[in-house]
C-alpha positions, 0 to 999 in steps of 0.5 A: 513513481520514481523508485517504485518497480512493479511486477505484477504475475496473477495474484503476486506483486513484486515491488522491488524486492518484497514479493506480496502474494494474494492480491485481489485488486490494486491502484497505481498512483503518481507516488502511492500503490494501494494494495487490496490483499485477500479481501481483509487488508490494504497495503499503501506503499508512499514513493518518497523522493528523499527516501531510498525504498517506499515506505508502508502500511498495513491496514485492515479493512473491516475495522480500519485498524493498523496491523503494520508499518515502518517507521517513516509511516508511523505518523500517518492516519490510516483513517485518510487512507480508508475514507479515500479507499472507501471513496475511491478517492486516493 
């Protein structure tokens, strides 16, 4: 990860400046973190060279449905992230 910085204290994790408290689990990649929050949701951050701050998602984990996301995440299936969740895979 180029720009990422996590902190990571219990159960809160800092990723630059956005703080995300209740995070149960979580897997740290060459350009992605994936967040397990309060057992219901993943938040998948992306680290993009060209990109000044990560860009994410929001996914809710019983049905797959997208609750939230920026704009450069706005193409993106949250299908391939919960197949790769569900597979351990990403």
């Amino acid at each position: 990860m180029k720009k990422m910085q996590l902190e990571i204290n219990g159960d809160m994790v800092k990723i630059n400046d956005i703080l995300i408290f209740g995070v149960h689990d979580l897997e740290i990649g060459d350009d992605y973190v994936l967040l397990k929050k309060d057992s219901d949701n993943l938040i998948h951050f992306i680290d993009h060279e060209k990109e000044a701050n990560p860009y994410f998602t929001v996914i809710r984990i019983k049905d797959g449905a997208r609750l939230a996301h920026n704009y450069r995440y706005c193409n993106f299936k949250p299908i391939e992230i919960m197949e790769g969740y569900h597979k351990k895979t990403l």
